[in-house]
C-alpha positions in Angstrom: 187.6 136.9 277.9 187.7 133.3 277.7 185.1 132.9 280.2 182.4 135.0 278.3 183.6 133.8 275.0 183.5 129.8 276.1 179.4 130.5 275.9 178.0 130.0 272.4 176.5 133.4 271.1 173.0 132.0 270.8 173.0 131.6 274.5 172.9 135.8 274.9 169.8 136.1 273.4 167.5 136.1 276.0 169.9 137.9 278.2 170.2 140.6 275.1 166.3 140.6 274.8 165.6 142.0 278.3 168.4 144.3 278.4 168.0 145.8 274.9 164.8 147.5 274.3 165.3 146.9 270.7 165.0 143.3 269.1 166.9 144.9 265.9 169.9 146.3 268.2 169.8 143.7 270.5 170.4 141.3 267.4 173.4 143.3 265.7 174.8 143.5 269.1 174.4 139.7 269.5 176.1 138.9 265.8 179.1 141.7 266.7 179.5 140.0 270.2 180.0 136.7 268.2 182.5 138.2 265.5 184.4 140.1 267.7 184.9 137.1 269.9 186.4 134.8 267.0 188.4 137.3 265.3 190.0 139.0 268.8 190.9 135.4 269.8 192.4 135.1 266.1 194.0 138.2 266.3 195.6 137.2 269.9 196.7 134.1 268.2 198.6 135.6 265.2 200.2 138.2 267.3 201.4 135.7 269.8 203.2 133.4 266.5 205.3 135.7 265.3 208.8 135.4 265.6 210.7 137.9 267.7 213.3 138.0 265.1 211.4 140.2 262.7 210.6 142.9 265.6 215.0 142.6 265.8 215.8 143.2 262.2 213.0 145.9 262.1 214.3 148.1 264.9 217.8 147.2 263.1 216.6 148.9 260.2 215.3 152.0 262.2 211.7 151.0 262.3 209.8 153.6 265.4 206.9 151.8 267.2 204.3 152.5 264.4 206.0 151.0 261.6 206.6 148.1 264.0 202.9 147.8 263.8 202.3 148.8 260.8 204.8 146.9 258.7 205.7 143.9 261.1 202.6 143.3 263.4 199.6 143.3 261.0 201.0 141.8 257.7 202.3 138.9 260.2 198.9 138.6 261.8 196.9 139.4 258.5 196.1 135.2 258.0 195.4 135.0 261.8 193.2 137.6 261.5 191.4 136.4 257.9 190.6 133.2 259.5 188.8 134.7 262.5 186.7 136.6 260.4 185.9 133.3 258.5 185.0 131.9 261.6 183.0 135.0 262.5 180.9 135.0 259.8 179.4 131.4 260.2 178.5 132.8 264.0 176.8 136.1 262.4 175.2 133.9 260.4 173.9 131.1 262.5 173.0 134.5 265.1 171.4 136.0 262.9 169.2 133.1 261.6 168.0 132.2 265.1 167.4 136.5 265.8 164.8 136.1 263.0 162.9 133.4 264.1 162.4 134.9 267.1 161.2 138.1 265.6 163.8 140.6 264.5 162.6 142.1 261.1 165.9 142.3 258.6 166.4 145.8 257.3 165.4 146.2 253.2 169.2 146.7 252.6 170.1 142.7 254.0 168.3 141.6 250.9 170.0 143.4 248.5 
């Protein structure tokens, strides 16, 4: 993962554009490529931070495997995992800026 995702999302595009068909799909799969990357690394990140003494005093309390996920995992990583999306967005965006110069016709639904 860290090899693909060390290459800026910009770079795919003329990969994407001969192995999509479609300009319009192979732009939404070049802005989820980019999100995915920032907020999986985020995600990674925030799981990896939290302390191994919560997972303790949750299986004290008689937490099963899904509340540990549910109740310690995700409300620990929830920042992690905010921040990634930030970062996400200015990739969609900056993806999505150079798809339509190139020629990828936004939807009449972007606009609104």
């Amino acid at each position: 993962m860290s090899l693909i995702g060390a290459i800026p999302t910009i770079t795919w595009i003329p990969i994407t554009m001969v192995l999509v068909s479609s300009l319009f799909y192979g732009a939404v799969f070049i802005i989820a490529f980019g999100v995915w990357y920032a907020v999986s690394l985020a995600t990674m990140a925030g799981i990896r931070n939290i302390d191994p003494a919560y997972y303790d005093v949750a299986k004290v309390l008689g937490s099963n495997e899904k509340q540990l996920i549910t109740k310690v995992t995700l409300p620990m990583a929830m920042p992690n995992i905010f921040a990634g999306l930030t970062q996400g967005m200015s990739t969609a965006c900056t993806a999505l800026i150079v798809a339509e110069m190139i020629g990828v016709e936004s939807p009449a639904w972007v606009g609104m």
